[in-house]
C-alpha positions as CSV (number, residue, x, y, z in Angstrom):
1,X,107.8,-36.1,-119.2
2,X,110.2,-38.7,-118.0
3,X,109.1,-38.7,-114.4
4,X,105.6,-40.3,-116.3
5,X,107.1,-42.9,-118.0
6,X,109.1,-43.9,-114.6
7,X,106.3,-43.7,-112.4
8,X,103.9,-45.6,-114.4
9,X,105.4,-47.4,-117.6
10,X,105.6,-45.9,-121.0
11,X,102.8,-48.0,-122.7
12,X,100.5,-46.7,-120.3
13,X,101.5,-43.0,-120.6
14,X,100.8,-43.9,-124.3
15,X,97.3,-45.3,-123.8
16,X,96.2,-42.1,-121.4
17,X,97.0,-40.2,-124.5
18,X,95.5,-42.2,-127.1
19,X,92.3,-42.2,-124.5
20,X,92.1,-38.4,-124.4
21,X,91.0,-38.7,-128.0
22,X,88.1,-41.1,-127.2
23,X,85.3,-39.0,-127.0
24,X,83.0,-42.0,-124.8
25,X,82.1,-40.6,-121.9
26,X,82.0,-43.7,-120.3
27,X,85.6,-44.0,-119.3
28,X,85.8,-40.9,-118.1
29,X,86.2,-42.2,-114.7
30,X,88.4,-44.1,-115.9
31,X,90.5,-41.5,-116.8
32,X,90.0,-39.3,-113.4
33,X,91.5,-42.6,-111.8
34,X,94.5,-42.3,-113.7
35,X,95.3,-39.2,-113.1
36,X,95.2,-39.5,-109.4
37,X,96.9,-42.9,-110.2
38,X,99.5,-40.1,-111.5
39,X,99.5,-37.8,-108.6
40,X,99.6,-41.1,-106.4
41,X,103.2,-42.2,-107.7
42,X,104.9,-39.2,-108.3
43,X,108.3,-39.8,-106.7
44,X,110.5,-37.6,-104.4
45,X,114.1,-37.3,-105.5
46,X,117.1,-36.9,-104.0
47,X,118.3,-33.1,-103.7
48,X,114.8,-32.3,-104.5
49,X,113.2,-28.7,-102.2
50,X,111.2,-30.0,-99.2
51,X,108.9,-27.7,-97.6
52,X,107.8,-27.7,-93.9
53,X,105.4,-25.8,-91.5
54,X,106.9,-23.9,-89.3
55,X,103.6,-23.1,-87.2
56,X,103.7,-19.1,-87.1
57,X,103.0,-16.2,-89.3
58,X,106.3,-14.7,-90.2
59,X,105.1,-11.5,-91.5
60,X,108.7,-10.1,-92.4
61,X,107.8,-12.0,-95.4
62,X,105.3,-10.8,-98.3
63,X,101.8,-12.1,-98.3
64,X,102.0,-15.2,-101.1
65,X,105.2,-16.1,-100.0
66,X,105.4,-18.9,-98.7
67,X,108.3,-18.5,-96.3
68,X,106.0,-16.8,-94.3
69,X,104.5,-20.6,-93.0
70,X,107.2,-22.6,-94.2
71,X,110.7,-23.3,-94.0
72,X,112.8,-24.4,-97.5
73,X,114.9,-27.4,-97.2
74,X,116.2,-30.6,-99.3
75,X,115.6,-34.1,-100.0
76,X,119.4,-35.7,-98.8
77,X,118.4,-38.9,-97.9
78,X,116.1,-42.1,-99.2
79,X,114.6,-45.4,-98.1
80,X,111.5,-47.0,-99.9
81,X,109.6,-45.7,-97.2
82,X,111.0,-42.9,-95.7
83,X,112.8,-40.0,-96.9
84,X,115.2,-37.1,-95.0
85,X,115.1,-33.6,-95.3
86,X,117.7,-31.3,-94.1
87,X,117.2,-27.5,-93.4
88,X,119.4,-24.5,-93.6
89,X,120.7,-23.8,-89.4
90,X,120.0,-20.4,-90.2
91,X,117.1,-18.2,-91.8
92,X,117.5,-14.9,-93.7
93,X,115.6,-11.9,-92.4
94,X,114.3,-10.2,-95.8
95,X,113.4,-6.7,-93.5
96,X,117.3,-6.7,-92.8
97,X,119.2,-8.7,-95.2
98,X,122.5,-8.4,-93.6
99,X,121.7,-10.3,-90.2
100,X,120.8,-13.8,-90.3
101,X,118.9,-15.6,-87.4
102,X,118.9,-18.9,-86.0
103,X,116.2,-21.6,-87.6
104,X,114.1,-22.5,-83.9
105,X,113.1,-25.4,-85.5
106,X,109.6,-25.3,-83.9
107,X,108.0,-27.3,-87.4
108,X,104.8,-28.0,-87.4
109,X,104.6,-31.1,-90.0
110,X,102.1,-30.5,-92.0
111,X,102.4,-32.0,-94.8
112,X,104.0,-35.4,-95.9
113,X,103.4,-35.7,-99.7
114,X,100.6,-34.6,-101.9
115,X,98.1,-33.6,-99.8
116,X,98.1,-31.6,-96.2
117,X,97.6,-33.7,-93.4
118,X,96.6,-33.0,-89.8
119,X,98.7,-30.7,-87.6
120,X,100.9,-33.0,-86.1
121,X,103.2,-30.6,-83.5
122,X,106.3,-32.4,-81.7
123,X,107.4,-30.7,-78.8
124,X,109.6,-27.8,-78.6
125,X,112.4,-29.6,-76.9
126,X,115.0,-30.1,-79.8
127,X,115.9,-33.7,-78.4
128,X,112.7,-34.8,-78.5
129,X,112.0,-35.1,-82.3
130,X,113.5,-38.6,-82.2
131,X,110.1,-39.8,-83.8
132,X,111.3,-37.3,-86.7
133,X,114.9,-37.3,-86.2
134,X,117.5,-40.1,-87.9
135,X,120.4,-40.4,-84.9
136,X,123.1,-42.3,-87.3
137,X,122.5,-38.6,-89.8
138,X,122.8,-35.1,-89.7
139,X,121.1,-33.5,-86.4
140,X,118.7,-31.9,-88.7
141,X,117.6,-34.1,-90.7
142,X,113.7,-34.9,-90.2
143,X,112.1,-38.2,-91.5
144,X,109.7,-38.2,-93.4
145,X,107.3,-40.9,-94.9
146,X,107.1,-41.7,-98.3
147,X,104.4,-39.7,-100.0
148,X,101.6,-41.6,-101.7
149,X,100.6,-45.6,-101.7
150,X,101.8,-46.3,-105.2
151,X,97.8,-47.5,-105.8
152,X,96.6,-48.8,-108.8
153,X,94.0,-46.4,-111.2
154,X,91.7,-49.9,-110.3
155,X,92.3,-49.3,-106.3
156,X,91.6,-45.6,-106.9
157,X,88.5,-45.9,-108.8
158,X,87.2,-48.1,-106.0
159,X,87.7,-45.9,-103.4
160,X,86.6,-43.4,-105.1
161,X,83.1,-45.5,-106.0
162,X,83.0,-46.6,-102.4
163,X,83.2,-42.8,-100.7
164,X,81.4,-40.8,-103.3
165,X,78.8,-38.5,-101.6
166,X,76.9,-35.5,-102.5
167,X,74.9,-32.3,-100.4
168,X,71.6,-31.3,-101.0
169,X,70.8,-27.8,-101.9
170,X,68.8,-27.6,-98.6
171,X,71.5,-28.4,-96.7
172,X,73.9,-25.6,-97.9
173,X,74.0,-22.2,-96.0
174,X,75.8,-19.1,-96.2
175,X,77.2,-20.1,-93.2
176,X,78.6,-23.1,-94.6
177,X,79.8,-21.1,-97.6
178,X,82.1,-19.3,-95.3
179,X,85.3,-20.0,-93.9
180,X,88.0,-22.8,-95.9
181,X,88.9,-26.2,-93.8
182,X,92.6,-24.9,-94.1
183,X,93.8,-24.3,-90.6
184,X,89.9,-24.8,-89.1
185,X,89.9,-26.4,-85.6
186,X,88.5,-29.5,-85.2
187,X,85.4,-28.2,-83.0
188,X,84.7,-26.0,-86.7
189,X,84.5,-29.0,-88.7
190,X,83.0,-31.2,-86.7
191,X,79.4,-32.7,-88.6
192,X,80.6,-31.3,-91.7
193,X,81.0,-34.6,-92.8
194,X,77.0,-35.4,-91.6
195,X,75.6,-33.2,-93.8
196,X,76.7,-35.2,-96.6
197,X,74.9,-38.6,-97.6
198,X,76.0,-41.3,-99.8
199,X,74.5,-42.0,-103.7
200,X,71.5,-44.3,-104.0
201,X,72.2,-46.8,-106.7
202,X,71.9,-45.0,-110.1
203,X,72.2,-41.9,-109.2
204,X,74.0,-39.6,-110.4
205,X,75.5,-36.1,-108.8
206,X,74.1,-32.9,-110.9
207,X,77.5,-30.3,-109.9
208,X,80.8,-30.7,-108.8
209,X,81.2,-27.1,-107.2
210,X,84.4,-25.5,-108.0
211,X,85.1,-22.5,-106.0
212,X,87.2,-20.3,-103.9
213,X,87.0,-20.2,-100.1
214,X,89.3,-17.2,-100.4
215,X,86.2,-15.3,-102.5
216,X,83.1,-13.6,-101.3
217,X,80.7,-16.2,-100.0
218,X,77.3,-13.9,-99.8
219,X,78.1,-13.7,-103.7
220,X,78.7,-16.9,-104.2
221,X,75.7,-18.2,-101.9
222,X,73.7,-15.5,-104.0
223,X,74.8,-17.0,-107.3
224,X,74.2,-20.6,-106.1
225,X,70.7,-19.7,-104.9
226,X,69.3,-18.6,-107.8
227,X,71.0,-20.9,-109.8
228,X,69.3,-24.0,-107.6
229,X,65.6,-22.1,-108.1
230,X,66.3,-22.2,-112.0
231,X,67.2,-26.0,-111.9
232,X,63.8,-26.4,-109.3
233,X,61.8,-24.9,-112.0
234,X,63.2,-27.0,-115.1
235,X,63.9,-30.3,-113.1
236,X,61.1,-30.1,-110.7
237,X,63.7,-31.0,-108.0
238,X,66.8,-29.5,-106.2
239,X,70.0,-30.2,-107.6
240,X,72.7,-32.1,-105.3
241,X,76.6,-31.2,-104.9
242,X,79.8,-32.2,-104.6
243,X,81.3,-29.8,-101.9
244,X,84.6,-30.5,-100.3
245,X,84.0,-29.5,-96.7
246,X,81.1,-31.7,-96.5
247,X,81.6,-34.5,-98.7
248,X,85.6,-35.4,-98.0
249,X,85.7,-36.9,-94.4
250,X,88.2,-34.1,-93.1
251,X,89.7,-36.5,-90.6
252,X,90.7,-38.5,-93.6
253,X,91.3,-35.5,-95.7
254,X,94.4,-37.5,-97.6
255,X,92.4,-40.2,-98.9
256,X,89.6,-38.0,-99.9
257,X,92.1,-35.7,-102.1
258,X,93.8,-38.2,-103.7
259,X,90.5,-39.3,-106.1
260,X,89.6,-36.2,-106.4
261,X,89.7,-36.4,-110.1
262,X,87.1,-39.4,-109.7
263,X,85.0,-37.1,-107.7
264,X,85.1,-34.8,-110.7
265,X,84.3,-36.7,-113.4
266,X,81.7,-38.7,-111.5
267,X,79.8,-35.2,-111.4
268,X,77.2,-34.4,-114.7
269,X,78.6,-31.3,-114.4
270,X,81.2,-28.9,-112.8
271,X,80.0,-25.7,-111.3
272,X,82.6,-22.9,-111.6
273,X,82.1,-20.1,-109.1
274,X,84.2,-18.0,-110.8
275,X,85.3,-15.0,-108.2
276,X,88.6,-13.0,-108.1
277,X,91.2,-15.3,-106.7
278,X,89.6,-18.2,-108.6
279,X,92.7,-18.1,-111.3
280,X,95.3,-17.8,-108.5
281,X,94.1,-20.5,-106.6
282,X,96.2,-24.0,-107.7
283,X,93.8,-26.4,-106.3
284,X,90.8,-24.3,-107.9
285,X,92.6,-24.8,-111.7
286,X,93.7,-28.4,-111.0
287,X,89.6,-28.8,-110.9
288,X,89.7,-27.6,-114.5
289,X,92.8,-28.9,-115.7
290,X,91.3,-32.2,-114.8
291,X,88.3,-31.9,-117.3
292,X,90.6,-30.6,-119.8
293,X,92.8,-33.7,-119.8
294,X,90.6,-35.9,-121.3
295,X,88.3,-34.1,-122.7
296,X,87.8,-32.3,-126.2
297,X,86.8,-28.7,-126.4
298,X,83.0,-29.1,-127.0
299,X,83.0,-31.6,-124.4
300,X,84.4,-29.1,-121.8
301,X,81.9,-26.7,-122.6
302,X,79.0,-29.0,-122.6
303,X,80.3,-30.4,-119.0
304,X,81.4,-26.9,-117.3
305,X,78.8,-24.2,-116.1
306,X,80.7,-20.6,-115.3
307,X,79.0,-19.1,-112.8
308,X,81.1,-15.3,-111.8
309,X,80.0,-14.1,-108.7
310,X,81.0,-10.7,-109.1
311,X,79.3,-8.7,-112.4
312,X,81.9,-6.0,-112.0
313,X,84.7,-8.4,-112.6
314,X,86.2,-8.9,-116.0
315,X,86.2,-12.6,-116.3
316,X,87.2,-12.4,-119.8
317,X,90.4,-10.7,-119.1
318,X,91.5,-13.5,-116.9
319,X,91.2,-15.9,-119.4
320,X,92.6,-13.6,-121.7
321,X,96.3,-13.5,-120.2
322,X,95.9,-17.0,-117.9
323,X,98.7,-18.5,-116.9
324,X,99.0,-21.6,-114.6
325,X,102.1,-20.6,-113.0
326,X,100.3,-17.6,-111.8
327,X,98.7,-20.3,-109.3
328,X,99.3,-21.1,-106.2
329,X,98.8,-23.0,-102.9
330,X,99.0,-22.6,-99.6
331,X,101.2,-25.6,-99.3
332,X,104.6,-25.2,-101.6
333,X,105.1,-29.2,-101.5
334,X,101.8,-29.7,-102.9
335,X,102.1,-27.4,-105.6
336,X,105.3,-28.3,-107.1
337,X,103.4,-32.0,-107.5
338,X,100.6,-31.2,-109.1
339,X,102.2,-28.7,-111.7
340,X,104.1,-32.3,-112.2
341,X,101.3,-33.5,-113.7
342,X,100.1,-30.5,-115.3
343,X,103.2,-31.1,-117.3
344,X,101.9,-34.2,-118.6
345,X,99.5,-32.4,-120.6
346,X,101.8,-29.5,-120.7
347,X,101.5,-26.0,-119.4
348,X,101.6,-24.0,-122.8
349,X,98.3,-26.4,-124.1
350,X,96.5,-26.0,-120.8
351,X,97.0,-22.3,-120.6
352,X,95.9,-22.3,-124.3
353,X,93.0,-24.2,-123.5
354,X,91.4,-21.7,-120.9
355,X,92.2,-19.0,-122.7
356,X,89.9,-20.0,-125.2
């Protein structure tokens, strides 16, 4: 896709393909770093959608959609480091189409480019956005910063290397297996990050856990328990984890997204707790897409272990009829950029590829 070829130069879109049919696994982190090297540089365009958080549950609106948190506006200005989006004075009321009410402009922003960011509230006095607000442009214009560092697949890598940390299966709970980091306080997250522990030279981390925090998590804790007793009895050991709410520093949450392709691929293997929203979750499929991307069939199945929580569930059916439009995320800005890069690949191949 053009976007690609701008954001990163032709003869290395070129090499990323020609790499996808290397089977070493050696450069496999190699290739997770240039994907988030991808995500990294994806640019925002003029008269592009913007999405920001409006701070309340507007329930006129169906659940999924994601008016209900977010107001829809447009990209109408850009600098190299900022960039201005404009939203409508007025909001539709879907319960009575006919009368239109005024936008409050209470935003919450949320979210400033690929990943969501802490809650950062201005106050409710209109005049008082000026951190947000452009003076010499349209009134409702709000500033934005650029999202993204434009970092090198080397800079990435790095960080990645220098950040990389894993659970132990003793450490996990149910408890912790309940409740998603999106829209937790900070007293609920606090020594998340403790539980977690760096890599000792050599080692290396036996699951990256893929999951939903919108699915059961007494069946997935189930799952994982007995899963960690069968690897006890064949390993003599418990395995480690990759888990995001431990193992990303959430006050850094940004930095911690943006390699998580590394993360993946720096994983022997990735752990699919496959429950019912798994497919409809974005973020979940991104996990996958990310092995597919580089990776040949056999290679896929030898690196993935499906794991569905729930025996009464058809997982065959959802891979049957998957789509990856039929995914979502809770943030609408962060979506549209990774189905960006999705589209590297291409949708029609990736959706062919899980449904085998």
């Amino acid at each position: 896709p053009p976007f690609s070829v701008w954001a990163i130069g032709r003869e290395r879109v070129f090499m990323f393909v020609a790499a996808r049919l290397d089977p070493n696994p050696r450069r496999a982190h190699q290739k997770g770093a240039f994907i988030a090297e991808l995500l990294d540089r994806l640019p925002v365009a003029m008269g592009q959608p913007w999405w920001l958080h409006h701070g309340h549950e507007d329930d006129s609106y169906p659940a999924g959609d994601p008016r209900r948190n977010w107001d829809e506006g447009v990209v109408v200005h850009l600098t190299n480091k900022q960039f201005a989006v404009r939203l409508p004075t007025v909001r539709a009321t879907p319960t009575q189409p006919g009368k239109r009410r005024q936008n409050t402009r209470h935003i919450t922003i949320r979210s400033i480019g690929t990943m969501s960011m802490p809650t950062i509230t201005p106050p409710r006095s209109f005049s008082s956005l000026a951190t947000f607000i452009s003076p010499s442009h349209h009134e409702s214009d709000i500033w934005l910063p650029i999202p993204g560092n434009n970092l090198s697949a080397a800079t990435l890598l790095e960080t990645a290397s220098s950040t990389l940390r894993c659970i132990e299966w003793q450490e996990i709970t149910r408890e912790l297996m309940t409740g998603a980091i999106c829209g937790a306080t900070s007293t609920d997250i606090s020594g998340l990050y403790d539980l977690s522990r760096p890599l000792v030279p050599g080692e290396a981390i036996d699951f990256f856990m893929s999951h939903s925090w919108h699915d059961d998590a007494n069946l997935k804790y189930d799952r994982l328990e007995a899963m960690a007793i069968t690897f006890h009895r064949t390993h003599r050991r418990y395995p480690t984890f990759w888990l995001d709410k431990v193992c990303i520093d959430q006050s850094r949450i940004n930095d911690g997204l943006k390699v998580l392709p590394v993360y993946i691929t720096a994983c022997s293997k990735v752990l699919v707790l496959y429950g019912k929203t798994y497919p409809r979750r974005l973020w979940c499929v991104w996990e996958l897409f990310v092995l597919f991307s580089f990776a040949h069939e056999r290679e896929v199945s030898e690196s993935t272990v499906l794991l569905p929580i729930d025996p009464e569930h058809n997982v065959a059916a959802d891979f049957d009829s998957f789509d990856v439009m039929a995914a979502h995320c809770y943030d609408p800005n962060e979506e549209h950029r990774l189905r960006q890069v999705i589209c590297v690949v291409g949708i029609a191949l990736f959706n062919e590829q899980m449904q085998k």
